[in-house]
N, CA and C atoms as a LAMMPS dump frame, in Angstrom:
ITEM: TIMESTEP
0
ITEM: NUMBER OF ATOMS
354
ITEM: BOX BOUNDS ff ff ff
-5.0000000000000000e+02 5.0000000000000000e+02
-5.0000000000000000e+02 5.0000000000000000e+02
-5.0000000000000000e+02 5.0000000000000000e+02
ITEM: ATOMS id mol type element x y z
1 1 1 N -4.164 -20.395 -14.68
2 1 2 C -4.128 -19.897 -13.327
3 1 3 C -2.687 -19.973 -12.819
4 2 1 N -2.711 -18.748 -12.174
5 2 2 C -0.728 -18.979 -11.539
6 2 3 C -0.522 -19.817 -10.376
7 3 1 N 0.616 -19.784 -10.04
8 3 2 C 0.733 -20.728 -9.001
9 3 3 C 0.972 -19.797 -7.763
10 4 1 N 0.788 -20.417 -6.624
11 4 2 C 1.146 -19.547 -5.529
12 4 3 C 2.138 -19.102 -5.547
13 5 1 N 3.518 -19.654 -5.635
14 5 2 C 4.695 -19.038 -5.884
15 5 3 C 4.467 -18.146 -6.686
16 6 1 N 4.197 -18.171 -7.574
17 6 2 C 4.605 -16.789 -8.934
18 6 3 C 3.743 -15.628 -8.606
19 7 1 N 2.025 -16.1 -7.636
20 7 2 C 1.006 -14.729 -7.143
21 7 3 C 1.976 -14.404 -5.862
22 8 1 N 2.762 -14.858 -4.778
23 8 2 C 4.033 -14.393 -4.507
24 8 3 C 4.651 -13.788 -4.725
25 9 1 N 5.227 -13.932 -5.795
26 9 2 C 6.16 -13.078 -6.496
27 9 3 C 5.474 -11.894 -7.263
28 10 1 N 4.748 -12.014 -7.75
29 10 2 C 4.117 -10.856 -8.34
30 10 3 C 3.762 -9.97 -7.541
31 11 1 N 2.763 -10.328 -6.083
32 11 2 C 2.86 -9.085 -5.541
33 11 3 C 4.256 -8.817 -4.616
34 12 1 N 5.397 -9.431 -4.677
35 12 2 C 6.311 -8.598 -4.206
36 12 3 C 7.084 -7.417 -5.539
37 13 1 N 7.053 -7.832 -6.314
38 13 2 C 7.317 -7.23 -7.529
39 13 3 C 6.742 -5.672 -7.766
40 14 1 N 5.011 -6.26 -7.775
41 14 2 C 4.473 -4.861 -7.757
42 14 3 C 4.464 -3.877 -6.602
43 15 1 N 4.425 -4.703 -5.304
44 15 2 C 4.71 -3.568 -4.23
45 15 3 C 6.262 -3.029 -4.545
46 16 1 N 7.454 -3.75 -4.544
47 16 2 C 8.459 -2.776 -4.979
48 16 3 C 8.025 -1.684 -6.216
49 17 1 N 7.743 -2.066 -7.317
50 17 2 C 7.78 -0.826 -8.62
51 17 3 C 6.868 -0.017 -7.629
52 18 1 N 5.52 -0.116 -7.412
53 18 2 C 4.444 0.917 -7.215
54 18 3 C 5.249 2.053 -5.873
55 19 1 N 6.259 0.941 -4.907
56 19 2 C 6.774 2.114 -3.472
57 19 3 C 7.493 3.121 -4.504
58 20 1 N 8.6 2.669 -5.389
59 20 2 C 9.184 3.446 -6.323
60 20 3 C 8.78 4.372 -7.114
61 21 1 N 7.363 3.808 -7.322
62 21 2 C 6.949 5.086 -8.288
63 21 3 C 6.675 6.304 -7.46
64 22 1 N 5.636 5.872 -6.838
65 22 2 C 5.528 6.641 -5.259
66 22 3 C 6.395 7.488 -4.923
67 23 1 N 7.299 7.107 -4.262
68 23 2 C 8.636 8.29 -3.94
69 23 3 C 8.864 8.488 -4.709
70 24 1 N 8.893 8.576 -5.875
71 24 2 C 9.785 9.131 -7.288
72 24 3 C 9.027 10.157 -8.068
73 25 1 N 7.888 9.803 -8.283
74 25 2 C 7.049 10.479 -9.132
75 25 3 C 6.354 11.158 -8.651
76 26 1 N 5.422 10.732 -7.433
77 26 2 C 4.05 11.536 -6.407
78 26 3 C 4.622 12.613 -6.012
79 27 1 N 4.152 13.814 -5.581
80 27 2 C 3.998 14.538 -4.753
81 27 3 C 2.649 14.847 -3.954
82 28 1 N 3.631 14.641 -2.925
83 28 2 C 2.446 14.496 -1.804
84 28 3 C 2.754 15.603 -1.087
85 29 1 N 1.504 16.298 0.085
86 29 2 C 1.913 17.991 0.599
87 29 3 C 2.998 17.145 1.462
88 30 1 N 3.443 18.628 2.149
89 30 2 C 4.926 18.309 2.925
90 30 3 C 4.226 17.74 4.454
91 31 1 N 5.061 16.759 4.72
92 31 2 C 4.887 15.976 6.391
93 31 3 C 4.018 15.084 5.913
94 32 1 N 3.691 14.444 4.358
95 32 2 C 3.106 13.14 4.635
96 32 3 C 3.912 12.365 4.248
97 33 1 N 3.415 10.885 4.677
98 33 2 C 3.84 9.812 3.962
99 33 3 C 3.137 8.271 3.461
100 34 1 N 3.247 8.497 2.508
101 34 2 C 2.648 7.259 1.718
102 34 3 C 3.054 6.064 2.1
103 35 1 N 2.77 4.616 2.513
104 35 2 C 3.053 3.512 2.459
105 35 3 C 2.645 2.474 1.813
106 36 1 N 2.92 1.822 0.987
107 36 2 C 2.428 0.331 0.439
108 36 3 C 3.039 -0.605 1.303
109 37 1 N 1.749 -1.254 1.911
110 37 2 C 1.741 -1.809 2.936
111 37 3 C 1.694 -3.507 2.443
112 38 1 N 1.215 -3.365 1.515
113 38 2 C 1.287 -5.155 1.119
114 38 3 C 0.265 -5.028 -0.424
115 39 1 N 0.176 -6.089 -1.012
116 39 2 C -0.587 -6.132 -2.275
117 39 3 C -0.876 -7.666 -2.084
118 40 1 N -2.393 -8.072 -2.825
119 40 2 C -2.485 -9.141 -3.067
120 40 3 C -3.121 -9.151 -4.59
121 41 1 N -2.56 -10.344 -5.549
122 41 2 C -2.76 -10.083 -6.705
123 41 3 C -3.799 -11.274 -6.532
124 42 1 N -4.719 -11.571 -7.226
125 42 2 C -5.974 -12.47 -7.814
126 42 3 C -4.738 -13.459 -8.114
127 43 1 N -6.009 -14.424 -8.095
128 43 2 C -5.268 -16.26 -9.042
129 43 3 C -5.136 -16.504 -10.079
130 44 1 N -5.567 -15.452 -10.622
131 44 2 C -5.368 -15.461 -12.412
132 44 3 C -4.442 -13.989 -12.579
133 45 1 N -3.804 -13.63 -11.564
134 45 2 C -2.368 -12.546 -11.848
135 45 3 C -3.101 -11.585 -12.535
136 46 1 N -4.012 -11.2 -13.158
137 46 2 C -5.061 -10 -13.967
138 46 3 C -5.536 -8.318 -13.143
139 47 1 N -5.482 -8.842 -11.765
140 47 2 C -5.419 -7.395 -10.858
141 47 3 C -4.665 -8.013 -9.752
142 48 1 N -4.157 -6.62 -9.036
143 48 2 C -3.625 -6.639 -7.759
144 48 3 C -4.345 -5.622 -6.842
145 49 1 N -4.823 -5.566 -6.007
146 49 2 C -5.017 -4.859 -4.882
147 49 3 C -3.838 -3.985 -3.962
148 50 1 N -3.557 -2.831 -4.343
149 50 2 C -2.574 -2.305 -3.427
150 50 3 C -2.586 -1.685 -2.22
151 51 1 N -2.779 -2.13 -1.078
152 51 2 C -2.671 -1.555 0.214
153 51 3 C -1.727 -0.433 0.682
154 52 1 N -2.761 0.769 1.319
155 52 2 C -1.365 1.505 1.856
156 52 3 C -1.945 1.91 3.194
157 53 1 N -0.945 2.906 3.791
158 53 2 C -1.199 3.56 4.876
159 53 3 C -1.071 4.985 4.624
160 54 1 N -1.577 5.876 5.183
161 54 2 C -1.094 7.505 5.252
162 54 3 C -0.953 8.352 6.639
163 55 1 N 0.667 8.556 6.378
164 55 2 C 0.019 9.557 7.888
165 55 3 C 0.604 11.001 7.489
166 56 1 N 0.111 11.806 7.976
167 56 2 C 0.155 13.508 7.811
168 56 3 C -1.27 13.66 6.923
169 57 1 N -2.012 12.636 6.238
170 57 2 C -3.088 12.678 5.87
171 57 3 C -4.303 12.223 5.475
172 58 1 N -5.733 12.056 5.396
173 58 2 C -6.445 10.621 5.627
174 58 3 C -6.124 9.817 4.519
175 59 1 N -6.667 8.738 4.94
176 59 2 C -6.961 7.767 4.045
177 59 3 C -7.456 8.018 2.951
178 60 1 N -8.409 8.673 2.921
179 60 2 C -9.651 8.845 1.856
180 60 3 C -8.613 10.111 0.637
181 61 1 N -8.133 10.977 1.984
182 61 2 C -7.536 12.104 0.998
183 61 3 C -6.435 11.626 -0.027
184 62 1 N -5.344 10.482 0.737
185 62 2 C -4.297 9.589 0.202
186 62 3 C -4.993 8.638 -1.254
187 63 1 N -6.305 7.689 -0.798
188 63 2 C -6.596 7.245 -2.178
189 63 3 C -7.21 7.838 -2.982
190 64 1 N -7.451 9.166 -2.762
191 64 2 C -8.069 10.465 -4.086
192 64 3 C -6.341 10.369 -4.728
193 65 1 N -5.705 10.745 -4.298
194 65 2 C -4.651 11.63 -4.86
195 65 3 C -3.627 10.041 -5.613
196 66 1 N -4.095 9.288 -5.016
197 66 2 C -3.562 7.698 -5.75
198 66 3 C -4.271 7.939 -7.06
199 67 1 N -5.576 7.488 -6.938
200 67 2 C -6.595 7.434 -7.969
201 67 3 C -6.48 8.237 -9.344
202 68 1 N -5.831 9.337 -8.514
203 68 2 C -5.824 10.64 -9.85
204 68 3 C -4.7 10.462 -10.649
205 69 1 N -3.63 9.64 -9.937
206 69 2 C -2.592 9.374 -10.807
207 69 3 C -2.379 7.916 -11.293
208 70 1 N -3.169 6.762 -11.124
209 70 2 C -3.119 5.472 -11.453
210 70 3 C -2.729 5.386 -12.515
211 71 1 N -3.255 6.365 -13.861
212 71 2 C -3.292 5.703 -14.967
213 71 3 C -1.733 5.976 -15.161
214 72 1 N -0.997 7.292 -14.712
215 72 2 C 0.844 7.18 -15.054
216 72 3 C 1.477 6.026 -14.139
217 73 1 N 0.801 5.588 -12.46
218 73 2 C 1.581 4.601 -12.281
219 73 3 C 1.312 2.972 -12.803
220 74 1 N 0.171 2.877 -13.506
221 74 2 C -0.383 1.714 -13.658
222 74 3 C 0.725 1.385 -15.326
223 75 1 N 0.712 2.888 -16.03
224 75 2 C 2.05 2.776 -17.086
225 75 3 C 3.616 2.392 -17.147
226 76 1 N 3.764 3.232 -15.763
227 76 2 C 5.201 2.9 -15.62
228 76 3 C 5.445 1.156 -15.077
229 77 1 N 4.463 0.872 -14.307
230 77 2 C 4.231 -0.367 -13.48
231 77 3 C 4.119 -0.593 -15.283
232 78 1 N 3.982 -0.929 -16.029
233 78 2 C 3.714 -2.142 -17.473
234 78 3 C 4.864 -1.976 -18.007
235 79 1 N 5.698 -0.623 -18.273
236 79 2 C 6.503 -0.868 -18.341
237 79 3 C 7.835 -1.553 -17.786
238 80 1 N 7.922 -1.317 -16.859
239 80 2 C 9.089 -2.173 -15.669
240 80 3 C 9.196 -3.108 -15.569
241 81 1 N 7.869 -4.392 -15.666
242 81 2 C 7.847 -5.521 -14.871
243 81 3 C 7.957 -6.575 -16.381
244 82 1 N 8.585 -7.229 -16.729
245 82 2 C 8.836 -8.088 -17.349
246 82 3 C 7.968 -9.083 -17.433
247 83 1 N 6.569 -8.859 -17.523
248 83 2 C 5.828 -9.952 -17.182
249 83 3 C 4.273 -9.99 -18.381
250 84 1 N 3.986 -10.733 -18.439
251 84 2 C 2.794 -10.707 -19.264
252 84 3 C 1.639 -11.465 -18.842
253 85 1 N 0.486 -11.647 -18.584
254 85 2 C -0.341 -9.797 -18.102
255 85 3 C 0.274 -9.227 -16.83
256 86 1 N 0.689 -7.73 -17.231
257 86 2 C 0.548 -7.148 -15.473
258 86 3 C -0.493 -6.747 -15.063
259 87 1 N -0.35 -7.32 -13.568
260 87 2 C -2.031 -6.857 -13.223
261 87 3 C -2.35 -5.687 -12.937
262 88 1 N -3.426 -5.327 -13.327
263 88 2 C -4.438 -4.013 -13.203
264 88 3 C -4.39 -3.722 -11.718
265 89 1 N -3.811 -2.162 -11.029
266 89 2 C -3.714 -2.319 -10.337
267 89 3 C -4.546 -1.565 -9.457
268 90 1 N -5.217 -1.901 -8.549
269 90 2 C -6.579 -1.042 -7.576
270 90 3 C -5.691 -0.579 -6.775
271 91 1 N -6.398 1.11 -5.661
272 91 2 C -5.636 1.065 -4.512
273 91 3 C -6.914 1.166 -3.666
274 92 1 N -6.574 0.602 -2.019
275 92 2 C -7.42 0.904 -1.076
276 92 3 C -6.107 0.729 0.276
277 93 1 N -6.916 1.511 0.896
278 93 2 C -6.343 1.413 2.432
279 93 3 C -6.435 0.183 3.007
280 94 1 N -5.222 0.559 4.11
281 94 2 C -5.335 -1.064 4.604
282 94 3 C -5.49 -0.724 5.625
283 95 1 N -6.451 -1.575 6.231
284 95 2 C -7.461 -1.554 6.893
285 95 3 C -6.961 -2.668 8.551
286 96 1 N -6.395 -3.534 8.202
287 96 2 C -5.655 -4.493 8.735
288 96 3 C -4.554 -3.622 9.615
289 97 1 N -3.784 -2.236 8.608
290 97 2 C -2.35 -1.522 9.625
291 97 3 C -3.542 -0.548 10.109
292 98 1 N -4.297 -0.434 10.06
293 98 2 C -4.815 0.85 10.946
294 98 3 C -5.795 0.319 12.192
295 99 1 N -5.934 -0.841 12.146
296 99 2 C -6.224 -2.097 12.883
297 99 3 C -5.027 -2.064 14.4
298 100 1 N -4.421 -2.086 13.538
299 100 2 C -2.639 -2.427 14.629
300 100 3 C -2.357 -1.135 14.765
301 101 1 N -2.487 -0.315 14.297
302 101 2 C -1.548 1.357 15.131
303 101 3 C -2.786 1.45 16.232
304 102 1 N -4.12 1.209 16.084
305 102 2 C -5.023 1.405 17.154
306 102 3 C -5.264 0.67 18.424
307 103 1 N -4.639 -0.517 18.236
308 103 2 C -4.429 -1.616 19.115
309 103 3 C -2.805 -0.91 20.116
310 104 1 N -1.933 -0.695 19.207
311 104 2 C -0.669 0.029 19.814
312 104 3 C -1.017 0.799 20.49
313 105 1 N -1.592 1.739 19.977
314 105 2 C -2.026 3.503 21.232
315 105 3 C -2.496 2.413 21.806
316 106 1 N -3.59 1.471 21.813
317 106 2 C -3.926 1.457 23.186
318 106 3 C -3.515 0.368 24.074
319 107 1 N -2.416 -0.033 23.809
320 107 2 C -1.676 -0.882 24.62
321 107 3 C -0.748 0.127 25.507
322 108 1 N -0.374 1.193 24.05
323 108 2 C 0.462 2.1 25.003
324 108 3 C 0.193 3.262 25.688
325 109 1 N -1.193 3.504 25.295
326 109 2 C -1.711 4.197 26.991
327 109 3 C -2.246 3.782 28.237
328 110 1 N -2.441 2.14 27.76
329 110 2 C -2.831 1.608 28.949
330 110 3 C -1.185 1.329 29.629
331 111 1 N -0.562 1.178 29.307
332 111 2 C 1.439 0.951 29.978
333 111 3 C 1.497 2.408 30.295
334 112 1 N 1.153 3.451 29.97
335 112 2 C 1.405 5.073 30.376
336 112 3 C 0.891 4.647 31.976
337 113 1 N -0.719 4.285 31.778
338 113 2 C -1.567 4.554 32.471
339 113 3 C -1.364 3.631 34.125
340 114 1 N -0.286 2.504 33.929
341 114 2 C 0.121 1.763 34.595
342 114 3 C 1.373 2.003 35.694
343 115 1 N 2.099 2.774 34.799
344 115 2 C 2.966 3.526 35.2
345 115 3 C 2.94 4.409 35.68
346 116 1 N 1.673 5.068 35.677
347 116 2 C 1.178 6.079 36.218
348 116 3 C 0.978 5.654 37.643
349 117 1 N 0.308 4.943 37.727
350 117 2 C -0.063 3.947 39.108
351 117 3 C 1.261 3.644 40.352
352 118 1 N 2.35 3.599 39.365
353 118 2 C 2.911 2.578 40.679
354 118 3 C 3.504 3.822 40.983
């Protein structure tokens, strides 16, 4: 089992390669953008969970078009990382940033809405 430090380090590791592959390799239609928002790898370093965000397009549409290409980034990700096992890597939305952009609008239409007032 790894240690916290090193499941640390691993998912900072894999969120850098996977943002890289991302901009480098993906094409995504024009006016979106992909985010890897955080990763958490298991205690035995064997998978990681990769979080993202999408805006210019949903969620659902963003982890189709992940999904379809995992198996070239899940390659390049084995190749890059100097590590033995790299973890298997899942994607899902994060659920947590779309949590907080919805909390924002509505902090910041209630401050519109305040301002409106005085």
């Amino acid at each position: 089992m790894a240690t916290l430090r090193r499941i640390e380090r691993i998912n900072q590791l894999v969120r850098e390669e996977v943002t890289k592959i991302i901009d480098r390799e993906l094409e995504f239609p024009d006016g979106t953008l992909v985010t890897i928002t955080r990763v958490a790898a298991s205690l035995d370093a064997l998978h990681a969970n990769v979080y993202f965000s999408a805006l210019g397009m949903t969620a659902e549409d963003a982890l189709a078009e992940l999904e379809k290409n995992i198996y070239h980034i899940q390659q390049m990700v084995n190749r890059r990382l100097r590590m033995r096992p790299v973890p298997k890597i899942r994607f899902a939305p994060d659920v947590e940033e779309e949590n907080r952009e919805r909390v924002e609008r509505s902090l910041a239409a209630a401050k519109r809405e305040d301002e409106g007032k005085l």
